[in-house]
N, C-alpha and C positions, 0 to 999 in steps of 0.2 A: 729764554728758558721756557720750556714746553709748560702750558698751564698741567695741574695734578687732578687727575679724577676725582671727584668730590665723591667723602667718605658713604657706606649706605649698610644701615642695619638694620636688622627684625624689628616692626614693630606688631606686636601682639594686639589684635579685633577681637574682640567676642564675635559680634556679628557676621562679619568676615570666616571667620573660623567654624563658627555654628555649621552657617550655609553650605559652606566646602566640606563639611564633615557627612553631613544630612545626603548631597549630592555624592560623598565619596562613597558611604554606607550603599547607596543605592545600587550605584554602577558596582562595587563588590560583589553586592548581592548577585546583582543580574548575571555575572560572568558565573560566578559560582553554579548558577542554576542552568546554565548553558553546561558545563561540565558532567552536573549529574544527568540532565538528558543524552548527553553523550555516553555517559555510562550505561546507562539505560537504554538507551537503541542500540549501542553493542554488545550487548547484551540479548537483547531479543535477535540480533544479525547471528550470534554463535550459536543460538539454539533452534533459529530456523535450519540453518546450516546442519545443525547433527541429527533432527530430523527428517531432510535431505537424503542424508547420508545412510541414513539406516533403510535395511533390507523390506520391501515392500511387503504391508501387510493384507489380508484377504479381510473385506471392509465389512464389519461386523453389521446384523440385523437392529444390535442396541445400542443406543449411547448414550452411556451414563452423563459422562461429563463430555460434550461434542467436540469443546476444544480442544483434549489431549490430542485430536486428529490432526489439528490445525500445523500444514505442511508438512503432514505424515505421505511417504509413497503410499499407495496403496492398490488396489486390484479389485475388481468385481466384473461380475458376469451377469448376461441378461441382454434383452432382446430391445433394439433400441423401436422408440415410437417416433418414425420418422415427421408422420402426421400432426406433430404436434410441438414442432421445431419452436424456439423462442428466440428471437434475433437483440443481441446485445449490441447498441450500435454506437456508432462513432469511434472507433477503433483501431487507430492508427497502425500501420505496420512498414515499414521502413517508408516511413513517409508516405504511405497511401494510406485512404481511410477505405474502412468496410466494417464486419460486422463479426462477430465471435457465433457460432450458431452453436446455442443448447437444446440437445436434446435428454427426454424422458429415457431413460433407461428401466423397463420393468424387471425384475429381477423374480425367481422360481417361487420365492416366497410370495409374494403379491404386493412388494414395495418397487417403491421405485425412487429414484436419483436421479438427479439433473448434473449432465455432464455438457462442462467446455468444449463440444469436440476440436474448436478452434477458431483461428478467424478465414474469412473468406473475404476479398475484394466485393465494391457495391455493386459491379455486375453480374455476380454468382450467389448473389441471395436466393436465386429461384432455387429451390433445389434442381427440378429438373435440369440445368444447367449443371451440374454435377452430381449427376445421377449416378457415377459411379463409387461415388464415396457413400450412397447413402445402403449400406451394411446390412443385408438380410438375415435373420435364422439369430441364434445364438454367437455373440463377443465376445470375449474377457478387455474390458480396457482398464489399461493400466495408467495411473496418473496423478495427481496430485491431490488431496485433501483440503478441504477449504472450508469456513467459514464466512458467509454472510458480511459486509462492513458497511458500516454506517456512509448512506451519500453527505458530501460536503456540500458547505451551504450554500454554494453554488451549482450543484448538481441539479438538472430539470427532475422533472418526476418523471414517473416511468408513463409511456403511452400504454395501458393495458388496451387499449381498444384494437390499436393498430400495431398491437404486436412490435414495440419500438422501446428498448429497454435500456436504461441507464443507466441501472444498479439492481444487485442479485435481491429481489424480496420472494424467498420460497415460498410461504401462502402463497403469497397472489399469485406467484407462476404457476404452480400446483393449481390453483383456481380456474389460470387462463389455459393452462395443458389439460383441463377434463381428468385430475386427478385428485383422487380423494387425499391420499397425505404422500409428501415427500421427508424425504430425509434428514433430519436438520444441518446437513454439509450438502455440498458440491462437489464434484471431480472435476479437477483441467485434465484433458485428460494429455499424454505425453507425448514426444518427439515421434515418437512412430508412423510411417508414413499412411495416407488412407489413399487407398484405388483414385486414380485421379489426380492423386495433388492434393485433394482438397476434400474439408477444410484441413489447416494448417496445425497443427498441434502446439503442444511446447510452448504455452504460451506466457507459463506462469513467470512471476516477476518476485522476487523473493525480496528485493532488494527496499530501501528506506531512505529517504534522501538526509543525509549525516553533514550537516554545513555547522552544526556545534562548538566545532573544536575555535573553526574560526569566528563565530560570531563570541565567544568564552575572548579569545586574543582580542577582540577589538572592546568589548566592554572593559577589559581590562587596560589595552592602552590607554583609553579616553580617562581611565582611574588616574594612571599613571600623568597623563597629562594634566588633568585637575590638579593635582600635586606640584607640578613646575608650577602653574599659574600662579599658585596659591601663595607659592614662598616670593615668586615677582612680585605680584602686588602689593607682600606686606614690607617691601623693600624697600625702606625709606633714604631721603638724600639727609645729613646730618647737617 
């Protein structure tokens, strides 16, 4: 006759229970707040979007509040200073690296804008070397609206010396382009092609990297799993 599985009931820890409570609380939490940054970035992805999407505006001389621009189209005119190029560098593009080249844009009034014209490969920094893109007399470029963002904490500083930049600081480029004040935005400027090829437009990146939903599902598995353990251990043999 087959032996009979010996009988096995709850027994009730405080301790046991406390800990698995404490630890459950946590992992809830965490997936919770994975969810509301999900929100939250989907949120900023649908209103970059309809920004995008709206009819390009002519880029005002004022701004009140500079962000309403922030990936607004937009359009301005003005005679670029080729003289006084700033090379944004390390810039990959389908897997090569080169450089984004900004230039000063003066504009009729007596301001001026620092425009993405785009990237170029590292052996087209000279300008001379694409001499035909660099654009005489009066522009209109058309392009996208930008704000300034903060380097990560791994971002080098910028080389002001040697013109080798790693992130947009308007002063100081303003400083190192020989210009009394700049704009407090940027223009990338858009997909349109420039004499030459080069530089390459279009460069802007609208996008946010959204891994939320799933790192939300796995705080939350690991909940769920805390929970099977929980009830095995307090599983006693009678």
């Amino acid at each position: 006759m087959p032996a009979r599985s010996p009988n096995k009931r709850f027994v009730f820890s405080w301790p046991l229970t406390l800990a698995a409570l404490l630890v459950l609380g946590v992992l809830v939490a965490l997936g919770t707040w994975q969810v509301e940054r999900m929100q939250w970035k989907r949120g900023i992805l649908a209103e970059r979007a309809q920004r995008l999407s709206a009819p390009p505006l002519n880029l005002p001389a004022v701004f009140p509040i500079p962000g309403a621009l922030e990936f607004r189209r937009v359009q301005v005119q003005g005679r670029f200073l080729h003289d006084h190029e700033l090379y944004l560098g390390n810039r990959p593009r389908n897997g090569q690296l080169g450089y984004h080249v900004i230039t000063p844009l003066l504009r009729a009034d007596g301001s001026a804008v620092l425009v993405d014209r785009g990237w170029v490969p590292l052996d087209r920094k000279v300008p001379q070397s694409r001499a035909e893109g660099q654009l005489d007399g009066q522009v209109v470029v058309q392009g996208i609206a930008r704000l300034p963002y903060e380097p990560g904490m791994f971002t080098p500083k910028n080389q002001v010396e040697g013109n080798f930049w790693f992130t947009f600081d308007l002063p100081e480029m303003a400083r190192a382009a020989g210009l009394q004040t700049v704009l407090p935005i940027y223009v990338e400027a858009g997909p349109q092609q420039n004499p030459g090829g080069l530089p390459i437009g279009g460069q802007t990146d609208a996008t946010l990297p959204d891994n939320h939903l799933v790192y939300a599902l796995t705080w939350y598995a690991l909940a769920i799993a805390l929970v099977v353990v929980y009830v095995l251990r307090s599983m006693k043999e009678e």
